[in-house]
Backbone as JSON, one array per atom type, in Angstrom:
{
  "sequence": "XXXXXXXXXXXXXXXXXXXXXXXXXXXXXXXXXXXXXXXXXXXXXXXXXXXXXXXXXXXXXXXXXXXXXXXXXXXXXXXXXXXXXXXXXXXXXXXXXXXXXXXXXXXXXXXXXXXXXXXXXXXXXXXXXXXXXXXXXXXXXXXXXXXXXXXXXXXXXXXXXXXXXXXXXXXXXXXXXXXXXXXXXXXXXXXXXXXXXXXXXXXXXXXXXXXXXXXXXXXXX",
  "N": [[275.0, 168.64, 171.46], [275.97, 170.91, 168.83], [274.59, 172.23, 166.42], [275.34, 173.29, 164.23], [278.6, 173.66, 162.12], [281.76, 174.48, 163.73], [285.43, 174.88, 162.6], [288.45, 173.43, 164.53], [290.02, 175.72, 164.73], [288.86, 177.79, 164.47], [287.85, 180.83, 166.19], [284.19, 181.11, 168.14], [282.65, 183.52, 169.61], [281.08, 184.51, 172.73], [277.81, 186.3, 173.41], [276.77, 185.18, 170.37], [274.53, 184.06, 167.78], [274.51, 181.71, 165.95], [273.06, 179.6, 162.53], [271.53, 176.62, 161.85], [273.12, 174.27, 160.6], [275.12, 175.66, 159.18], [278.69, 176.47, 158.24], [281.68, 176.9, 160.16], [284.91, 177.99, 158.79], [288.49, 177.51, 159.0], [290.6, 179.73, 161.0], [288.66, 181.46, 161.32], [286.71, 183.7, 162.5], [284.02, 185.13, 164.71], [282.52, 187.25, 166.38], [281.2, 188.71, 169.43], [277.73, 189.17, 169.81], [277.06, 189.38, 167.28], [275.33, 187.96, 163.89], [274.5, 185.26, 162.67], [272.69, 183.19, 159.6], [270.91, 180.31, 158.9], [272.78, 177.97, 157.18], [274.6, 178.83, 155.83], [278.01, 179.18, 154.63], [281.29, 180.28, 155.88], [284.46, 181.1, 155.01], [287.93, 180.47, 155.1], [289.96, 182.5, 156.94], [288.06, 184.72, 157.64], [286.82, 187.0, 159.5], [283.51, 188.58, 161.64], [282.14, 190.76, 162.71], [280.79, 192.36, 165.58], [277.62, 192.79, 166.27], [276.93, 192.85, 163.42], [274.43, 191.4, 161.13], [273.75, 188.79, 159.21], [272.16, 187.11, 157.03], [270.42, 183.87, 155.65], [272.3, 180.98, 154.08], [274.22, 182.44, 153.14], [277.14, 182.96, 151.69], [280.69, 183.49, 152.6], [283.69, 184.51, 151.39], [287.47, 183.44, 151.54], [289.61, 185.09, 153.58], [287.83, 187.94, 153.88], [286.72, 190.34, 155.69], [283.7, 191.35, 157.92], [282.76, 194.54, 158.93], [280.94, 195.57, 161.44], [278.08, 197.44, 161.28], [277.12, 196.59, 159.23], [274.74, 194.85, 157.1], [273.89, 191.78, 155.46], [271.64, 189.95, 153.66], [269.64, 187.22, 152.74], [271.22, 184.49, 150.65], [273.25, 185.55, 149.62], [276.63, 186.56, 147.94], [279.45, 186.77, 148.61], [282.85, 187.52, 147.68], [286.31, 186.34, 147.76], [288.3, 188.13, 149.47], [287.25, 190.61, 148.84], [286.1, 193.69, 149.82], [284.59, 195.33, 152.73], [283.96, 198.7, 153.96], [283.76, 200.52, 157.14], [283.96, 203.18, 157.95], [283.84, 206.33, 157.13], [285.8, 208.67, 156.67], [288.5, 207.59, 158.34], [290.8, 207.98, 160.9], [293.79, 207.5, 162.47], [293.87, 208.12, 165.03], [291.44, 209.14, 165.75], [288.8, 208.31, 168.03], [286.03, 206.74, 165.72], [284.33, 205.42, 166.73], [281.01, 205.29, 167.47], [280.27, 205.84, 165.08], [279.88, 204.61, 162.81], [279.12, 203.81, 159.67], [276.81, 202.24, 157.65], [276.34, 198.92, 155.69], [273.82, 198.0, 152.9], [273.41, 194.78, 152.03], [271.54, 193.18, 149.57], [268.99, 190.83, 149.2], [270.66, 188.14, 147.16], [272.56, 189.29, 145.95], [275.58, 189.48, 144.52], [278.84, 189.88, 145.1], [282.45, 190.64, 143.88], [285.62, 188.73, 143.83], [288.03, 190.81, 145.35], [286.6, 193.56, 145.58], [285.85, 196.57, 146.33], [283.77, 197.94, 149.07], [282.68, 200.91, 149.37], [281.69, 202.53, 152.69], [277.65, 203.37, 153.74], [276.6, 202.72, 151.45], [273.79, 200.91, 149.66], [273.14, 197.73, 148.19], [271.69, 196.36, 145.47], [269.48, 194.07, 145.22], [270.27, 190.95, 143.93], [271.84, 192.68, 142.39], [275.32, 192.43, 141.06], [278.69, 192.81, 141.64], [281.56, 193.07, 139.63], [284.73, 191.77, 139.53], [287.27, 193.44, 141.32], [285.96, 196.12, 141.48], [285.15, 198.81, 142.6], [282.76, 199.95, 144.45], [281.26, 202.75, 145.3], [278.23, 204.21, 145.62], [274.97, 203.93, 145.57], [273.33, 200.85, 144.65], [271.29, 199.52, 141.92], [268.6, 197.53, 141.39], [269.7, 193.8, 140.1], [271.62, 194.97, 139.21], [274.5, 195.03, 136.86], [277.9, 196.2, 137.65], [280.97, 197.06, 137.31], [284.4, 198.14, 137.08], [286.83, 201.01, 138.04], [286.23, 204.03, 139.59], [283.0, 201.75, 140.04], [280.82, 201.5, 137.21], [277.65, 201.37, 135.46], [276.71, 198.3, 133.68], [274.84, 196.94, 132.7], [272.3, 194.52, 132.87], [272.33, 191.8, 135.2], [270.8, 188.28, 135.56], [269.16, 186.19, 137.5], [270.77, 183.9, 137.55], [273.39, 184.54, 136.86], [273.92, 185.96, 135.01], [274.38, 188.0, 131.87], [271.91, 190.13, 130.61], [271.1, 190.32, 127.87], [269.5, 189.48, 125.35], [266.33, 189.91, 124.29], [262.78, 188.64, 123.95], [260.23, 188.08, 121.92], [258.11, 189.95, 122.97], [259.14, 191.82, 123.99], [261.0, 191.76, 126.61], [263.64, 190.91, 128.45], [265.55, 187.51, 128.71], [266.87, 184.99, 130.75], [269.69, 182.77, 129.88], [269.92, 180.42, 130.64], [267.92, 179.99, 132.84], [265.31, 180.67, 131.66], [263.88, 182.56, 132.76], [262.13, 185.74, 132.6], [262.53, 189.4, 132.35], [261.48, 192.02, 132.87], [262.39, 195.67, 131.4], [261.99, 198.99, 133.12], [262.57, 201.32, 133.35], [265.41, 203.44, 132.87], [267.32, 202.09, 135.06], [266.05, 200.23, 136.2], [264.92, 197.13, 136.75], [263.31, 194.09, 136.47], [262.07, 191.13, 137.77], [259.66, 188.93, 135.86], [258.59, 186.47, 136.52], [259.42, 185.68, 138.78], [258.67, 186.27, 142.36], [260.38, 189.16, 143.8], [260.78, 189.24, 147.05], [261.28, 186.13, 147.09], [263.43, 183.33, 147.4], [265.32, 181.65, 145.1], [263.32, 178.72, 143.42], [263.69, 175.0, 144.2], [263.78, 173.18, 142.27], [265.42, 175.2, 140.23], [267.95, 175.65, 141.17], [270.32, 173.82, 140.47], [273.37, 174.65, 138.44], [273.42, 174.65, 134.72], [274.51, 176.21, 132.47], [277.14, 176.2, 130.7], [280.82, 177.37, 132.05], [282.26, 179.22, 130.48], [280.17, 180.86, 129.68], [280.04, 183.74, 129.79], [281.85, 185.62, 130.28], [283.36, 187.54, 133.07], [285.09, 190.5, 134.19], [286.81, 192.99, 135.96], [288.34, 194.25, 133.82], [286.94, 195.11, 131.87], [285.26, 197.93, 129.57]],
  "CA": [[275.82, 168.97, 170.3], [275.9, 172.08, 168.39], [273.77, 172.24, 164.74], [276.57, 173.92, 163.1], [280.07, 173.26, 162.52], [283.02, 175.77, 163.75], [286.47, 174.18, 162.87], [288.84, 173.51, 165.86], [291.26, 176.91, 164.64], [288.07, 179.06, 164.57], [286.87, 181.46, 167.26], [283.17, 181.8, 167.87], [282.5, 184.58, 170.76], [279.56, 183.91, 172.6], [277.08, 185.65, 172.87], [276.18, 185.15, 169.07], [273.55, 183.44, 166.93], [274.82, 180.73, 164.3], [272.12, 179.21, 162.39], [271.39, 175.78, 161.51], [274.04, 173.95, 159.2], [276.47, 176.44, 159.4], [279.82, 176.02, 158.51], [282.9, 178.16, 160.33], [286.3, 177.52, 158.51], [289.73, 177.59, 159.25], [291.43, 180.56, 161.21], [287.9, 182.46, 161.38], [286.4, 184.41, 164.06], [282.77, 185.41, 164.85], [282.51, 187.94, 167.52], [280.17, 188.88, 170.38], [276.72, 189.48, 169.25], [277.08, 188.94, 165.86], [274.09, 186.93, 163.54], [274.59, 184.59, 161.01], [271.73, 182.63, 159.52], [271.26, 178.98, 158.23], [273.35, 176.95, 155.99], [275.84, 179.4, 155.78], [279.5, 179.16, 154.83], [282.58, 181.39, 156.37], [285.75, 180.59, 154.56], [289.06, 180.74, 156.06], [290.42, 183.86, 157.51], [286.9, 186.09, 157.73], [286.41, 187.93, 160.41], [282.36, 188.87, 161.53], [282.36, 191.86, 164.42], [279.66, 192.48, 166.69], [275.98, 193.52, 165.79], [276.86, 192.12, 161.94], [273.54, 190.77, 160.51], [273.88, 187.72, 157.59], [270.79, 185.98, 156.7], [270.14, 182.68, 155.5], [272.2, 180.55, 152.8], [275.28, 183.58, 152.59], [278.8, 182.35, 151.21], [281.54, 184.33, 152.63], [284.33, 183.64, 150.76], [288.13, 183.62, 152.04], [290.1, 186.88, 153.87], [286.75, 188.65, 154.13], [286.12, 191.19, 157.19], [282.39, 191.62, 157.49], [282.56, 195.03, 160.11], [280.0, 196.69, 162.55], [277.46, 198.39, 160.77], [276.81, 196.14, 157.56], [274.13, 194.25, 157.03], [273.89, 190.93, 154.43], [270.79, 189.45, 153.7], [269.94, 186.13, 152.23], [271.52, 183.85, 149.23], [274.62, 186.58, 148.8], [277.83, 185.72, 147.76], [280.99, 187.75, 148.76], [284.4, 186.8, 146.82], [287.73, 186.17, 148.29], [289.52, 189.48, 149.97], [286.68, 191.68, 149.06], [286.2, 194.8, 151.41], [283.32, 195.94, 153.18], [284.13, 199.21, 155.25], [282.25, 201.21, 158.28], [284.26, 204.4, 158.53], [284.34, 207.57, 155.43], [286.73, 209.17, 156.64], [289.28, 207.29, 159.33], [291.96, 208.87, 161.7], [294.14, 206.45, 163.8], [294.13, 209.3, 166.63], [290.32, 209.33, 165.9], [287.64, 207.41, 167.96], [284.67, 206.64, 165.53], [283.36, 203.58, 167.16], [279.77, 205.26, 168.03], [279.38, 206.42, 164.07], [279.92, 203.52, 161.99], [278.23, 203.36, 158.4], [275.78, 201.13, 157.22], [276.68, 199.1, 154.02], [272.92, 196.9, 153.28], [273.42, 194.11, 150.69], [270.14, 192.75, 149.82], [269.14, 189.18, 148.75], [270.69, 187.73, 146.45], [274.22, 189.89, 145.5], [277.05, 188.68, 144.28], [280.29, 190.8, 145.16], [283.46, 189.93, 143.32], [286.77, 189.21, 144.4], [288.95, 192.03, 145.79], [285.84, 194.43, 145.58], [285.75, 197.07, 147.42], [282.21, 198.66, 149.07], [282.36, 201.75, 150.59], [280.66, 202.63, 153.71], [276.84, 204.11, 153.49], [275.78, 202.47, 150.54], [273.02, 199.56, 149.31], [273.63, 197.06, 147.29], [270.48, 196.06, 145.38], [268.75, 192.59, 144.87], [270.53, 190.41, 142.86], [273.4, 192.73, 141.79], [276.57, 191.55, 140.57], [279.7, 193.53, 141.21], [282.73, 192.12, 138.91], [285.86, 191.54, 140.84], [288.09, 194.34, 141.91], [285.46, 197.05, 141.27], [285.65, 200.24, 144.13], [281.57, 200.62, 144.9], [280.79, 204.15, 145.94], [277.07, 204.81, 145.31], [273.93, 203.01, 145.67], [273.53, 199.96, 143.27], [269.81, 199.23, 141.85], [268.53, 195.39, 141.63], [270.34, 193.52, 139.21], [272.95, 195.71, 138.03], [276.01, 194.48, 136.81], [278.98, 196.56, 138.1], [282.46, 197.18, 136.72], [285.38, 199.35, 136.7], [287.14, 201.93, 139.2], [284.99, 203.53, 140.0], [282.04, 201.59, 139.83], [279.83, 202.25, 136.45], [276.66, 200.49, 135.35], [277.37, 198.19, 132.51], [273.56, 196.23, 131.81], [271.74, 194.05, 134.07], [272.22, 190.6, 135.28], [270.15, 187.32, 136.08], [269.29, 185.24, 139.52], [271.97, 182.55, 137.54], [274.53, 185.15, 137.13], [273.85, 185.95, 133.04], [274.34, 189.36, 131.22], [270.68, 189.96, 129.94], [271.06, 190.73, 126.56], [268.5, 188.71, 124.52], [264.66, 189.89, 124.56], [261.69, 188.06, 123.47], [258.72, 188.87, 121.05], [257.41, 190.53, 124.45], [260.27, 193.05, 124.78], [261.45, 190.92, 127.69], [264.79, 189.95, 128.68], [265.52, 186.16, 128.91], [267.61, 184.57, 131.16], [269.59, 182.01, 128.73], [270.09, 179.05, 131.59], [266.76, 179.55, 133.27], [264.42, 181.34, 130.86], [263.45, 183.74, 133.8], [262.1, 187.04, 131.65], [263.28, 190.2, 132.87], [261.11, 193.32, 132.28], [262.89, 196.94, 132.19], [260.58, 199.63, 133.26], [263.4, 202.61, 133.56], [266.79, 203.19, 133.06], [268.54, 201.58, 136.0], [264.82, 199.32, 137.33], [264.3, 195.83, 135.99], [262.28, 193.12, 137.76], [261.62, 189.3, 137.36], [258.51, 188.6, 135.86], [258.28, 185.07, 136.89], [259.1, 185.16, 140.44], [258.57, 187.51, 143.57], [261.33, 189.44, 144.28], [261.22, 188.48, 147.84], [261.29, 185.11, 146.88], [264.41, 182.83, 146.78], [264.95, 180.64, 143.92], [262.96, 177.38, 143.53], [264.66, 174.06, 144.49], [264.49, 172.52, 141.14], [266.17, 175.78, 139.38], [269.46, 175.89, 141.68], [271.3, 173.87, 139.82], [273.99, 175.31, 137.05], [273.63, 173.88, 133.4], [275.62, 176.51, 131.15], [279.15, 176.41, 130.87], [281.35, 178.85, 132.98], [282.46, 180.11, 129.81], [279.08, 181.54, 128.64], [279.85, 184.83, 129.76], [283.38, 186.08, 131.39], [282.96, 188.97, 133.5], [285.71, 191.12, 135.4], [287.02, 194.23, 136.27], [288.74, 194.99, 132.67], [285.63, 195.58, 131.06], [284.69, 198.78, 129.97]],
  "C": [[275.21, 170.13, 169.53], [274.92, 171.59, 166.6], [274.49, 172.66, 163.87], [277.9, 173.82, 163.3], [281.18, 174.59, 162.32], [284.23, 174.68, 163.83], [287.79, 174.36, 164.17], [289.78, 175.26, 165.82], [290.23, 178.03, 164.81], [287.65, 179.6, 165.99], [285.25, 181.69, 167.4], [282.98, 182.6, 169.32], [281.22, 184.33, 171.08], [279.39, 186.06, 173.88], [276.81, 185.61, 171.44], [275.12, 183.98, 168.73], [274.23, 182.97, 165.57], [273.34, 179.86, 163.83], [272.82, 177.78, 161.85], [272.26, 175.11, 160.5], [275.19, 174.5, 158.57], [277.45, 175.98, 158.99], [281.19, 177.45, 158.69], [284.15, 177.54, 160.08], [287.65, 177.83, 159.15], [289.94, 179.13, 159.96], [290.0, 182.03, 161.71], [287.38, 182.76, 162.58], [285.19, 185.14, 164.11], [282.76, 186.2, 166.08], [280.91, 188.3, 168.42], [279.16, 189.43, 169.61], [276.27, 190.05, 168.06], [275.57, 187.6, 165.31], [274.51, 186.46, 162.63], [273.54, 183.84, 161.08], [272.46, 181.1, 159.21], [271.64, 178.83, 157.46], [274.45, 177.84, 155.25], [277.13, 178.94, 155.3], [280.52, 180.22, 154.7], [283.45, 180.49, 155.95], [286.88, 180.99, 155.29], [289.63, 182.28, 155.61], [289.01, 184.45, 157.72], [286.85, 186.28, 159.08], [284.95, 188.47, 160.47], [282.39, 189.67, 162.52], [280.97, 191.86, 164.72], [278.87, 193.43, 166.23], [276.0, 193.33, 164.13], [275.51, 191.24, 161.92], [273.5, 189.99, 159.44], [273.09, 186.84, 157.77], [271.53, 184.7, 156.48], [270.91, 182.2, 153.88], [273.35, 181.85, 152.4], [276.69, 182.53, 152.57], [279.7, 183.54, 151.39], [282.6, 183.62, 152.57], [286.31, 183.72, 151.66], [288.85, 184.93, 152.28], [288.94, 187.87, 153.69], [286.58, 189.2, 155.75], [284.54, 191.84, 156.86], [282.56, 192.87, 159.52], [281.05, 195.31, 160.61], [279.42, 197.72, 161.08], [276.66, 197.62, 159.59], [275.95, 194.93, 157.97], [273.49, 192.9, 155.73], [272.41, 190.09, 154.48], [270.94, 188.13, 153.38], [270.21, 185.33, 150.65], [272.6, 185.14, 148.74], [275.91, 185.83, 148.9], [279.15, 186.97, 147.69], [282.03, 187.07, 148.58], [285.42, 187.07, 147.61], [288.2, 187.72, 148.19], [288.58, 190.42, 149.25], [286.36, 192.63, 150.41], [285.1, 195.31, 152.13], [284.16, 196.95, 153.94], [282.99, 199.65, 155.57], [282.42, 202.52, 158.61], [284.52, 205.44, 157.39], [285.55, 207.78, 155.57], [287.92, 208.76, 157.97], [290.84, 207.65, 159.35], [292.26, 207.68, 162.84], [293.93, 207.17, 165.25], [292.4, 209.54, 166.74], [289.08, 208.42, 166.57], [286.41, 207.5, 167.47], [283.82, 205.66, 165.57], [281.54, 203.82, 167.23], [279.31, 206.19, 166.43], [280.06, 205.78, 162.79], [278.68, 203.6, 161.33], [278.09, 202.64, 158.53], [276.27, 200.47, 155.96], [275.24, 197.78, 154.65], [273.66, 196.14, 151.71], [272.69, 193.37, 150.61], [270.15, 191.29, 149.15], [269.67, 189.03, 147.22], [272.26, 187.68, 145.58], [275.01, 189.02, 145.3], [278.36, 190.44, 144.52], [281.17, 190.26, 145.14], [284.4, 189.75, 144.05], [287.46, 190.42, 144.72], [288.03, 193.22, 145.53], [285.78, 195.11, 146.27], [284.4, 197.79, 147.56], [282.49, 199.49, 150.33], [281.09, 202.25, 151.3], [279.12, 203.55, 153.23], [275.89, 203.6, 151.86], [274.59, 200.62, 150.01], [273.27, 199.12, 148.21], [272.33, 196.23, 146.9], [270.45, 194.26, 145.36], [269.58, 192.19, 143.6], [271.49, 190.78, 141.97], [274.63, 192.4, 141.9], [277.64, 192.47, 140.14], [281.02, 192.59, 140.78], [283.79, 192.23, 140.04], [286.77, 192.84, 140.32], [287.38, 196.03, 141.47], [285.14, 197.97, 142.6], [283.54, 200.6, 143.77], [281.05, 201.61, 146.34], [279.7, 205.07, 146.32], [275.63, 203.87, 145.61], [273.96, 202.11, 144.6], [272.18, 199.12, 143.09], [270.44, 197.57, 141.95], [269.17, 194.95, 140.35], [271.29, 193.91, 138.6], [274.22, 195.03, 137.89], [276.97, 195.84, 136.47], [280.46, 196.23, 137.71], [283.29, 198.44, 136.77], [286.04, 200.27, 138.25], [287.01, 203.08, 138.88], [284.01, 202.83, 139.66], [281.15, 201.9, 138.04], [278.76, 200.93, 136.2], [277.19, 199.93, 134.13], [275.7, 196.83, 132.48], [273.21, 195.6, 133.4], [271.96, 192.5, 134.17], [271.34, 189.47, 135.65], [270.29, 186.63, 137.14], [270.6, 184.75, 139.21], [272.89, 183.32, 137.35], [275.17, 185.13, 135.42], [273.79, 187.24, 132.88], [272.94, 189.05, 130.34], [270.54, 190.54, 128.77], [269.92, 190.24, 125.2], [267.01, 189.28, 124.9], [263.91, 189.19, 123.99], [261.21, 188.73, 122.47], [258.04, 189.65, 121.72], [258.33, 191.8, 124.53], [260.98, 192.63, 126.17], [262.8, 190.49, 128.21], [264.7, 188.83, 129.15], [266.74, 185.77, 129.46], [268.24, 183.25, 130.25], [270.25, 180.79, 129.22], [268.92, 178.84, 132.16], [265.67, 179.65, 132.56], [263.66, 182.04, 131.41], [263.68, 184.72, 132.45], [261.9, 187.65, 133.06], [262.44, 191.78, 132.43], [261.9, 194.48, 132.93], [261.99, 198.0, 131.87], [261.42, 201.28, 133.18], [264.96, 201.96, 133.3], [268.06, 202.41, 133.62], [267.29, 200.83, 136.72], [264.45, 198.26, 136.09], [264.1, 195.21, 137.31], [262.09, 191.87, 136.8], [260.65, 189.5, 137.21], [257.57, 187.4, 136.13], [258.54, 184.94, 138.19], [259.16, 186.0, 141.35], [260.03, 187.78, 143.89], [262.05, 189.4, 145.63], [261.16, 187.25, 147.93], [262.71, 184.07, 146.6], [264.12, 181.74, 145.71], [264.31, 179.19, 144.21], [263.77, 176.39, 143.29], [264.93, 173.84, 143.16], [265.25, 173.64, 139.79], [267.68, 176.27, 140.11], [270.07, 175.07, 141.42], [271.68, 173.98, 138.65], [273.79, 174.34, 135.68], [273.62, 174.8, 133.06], [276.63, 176.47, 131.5], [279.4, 177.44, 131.41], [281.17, 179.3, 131.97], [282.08, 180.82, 128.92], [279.57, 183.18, 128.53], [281.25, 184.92, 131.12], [283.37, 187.64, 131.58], [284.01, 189.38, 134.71], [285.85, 192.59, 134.95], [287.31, 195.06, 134.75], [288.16, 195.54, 132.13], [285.58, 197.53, 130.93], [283.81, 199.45, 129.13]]
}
């Protein structure tokens, strides 16, 4: 018996790599030599193409196409009918199968609903694009993301908090975990409490504030 569960409507293409605990939903489809890590979940409809990389602990959420070229690390969270592409500039009369962009999205991301991320760019640690925002550019660690295009609009926390509060330290404070937040430049903040390659510790993954600490979409500006 298999370690991970693909439901009976899903395709998985072999050869690929599912990890441990897995779960493949409804209608979805995993293609030839494709990676997903442990404890995963693919929501119904996604699509994963061949040579796709997704760590450990990723939530891909429903109608998601994850193409060729893009790479997801671990603990990211991609929202319902957001876009990843692989091609700048595509021509139906054009074959660019052998020069497919890169999009990386590094541990931790959140990308909103109906977001779109064009090809060629990284998506830092821990940033948090709002839903239906068009990302065009590189995007440091933590940033929180809004608007069409894209603009920076402050920085966010592991728990998914606008960091607005500092300490007696000059510090930003996370105001669910109490993770402080030093900013060292313009567009570079860093956890001061836990390694940035580090995922969160067991006993701080689960939520205690209300959703409606902080409501964050596209309107913003």
């Amino acid at each position: 018996m298999s370690n991970f569960f693909v439901h009976p409507s899903a395709y998985v293409d072999q050869p690929c790599s599912i990890g441990e605990g897995t779960k493949i939903w409804h209608f979805s489809h995993v293609l030839p030599n494709a990676t997903v890590g442990k404890n995963c979940i693919v929501g119904q409809n996604v699509s994963i193409a061949s040579d796709v990389h997704i760590g450990n602990n990723v939530k891909i959420q429903n109608n998601v196409s994850v193409y060729t070229g893009t790479t997801i690390e671990d603990d990211v969270f991609l929202g319902p009918s957001c876009v990843l592409t692989n091609v700048t500039n595509p021509r139906s009369q054009i074959n660019r199968h052998a020069l497919y962009e890169k999009i990386l999205i590094k541990r931790g991301a959140t990308i909103g609903a109906n977001a779109t991320i064009v090809c060629g760019v990284t998506i830092g640690r821990y940033a948090f694009i709002g839903a239906g925002a068009v990302i065009a550019t590189d995007v440091p660690d933590y940033a929180l993301m809004l608007g069409v295009p894209a603009k920076h609009k402050g920085f966010m926390s592991r728990h998914g908090h606008k960091l607005t509060t500092k300490n007696a330290q000059g510090l930003f404070v996370c105001p669910e975990s109490g993770l402080r937040y030093e900013q060292t430049g313009l567009y570079i903040i860093s956890c001061k409490d836990l390694p940035e390659e580090s995922p969160l510790p067991e006993t701080m993954k689960i939520g205690m504030a209300p959703y409606n600490e902080i409501k964050i979409n596209a309107h913003h500006t």
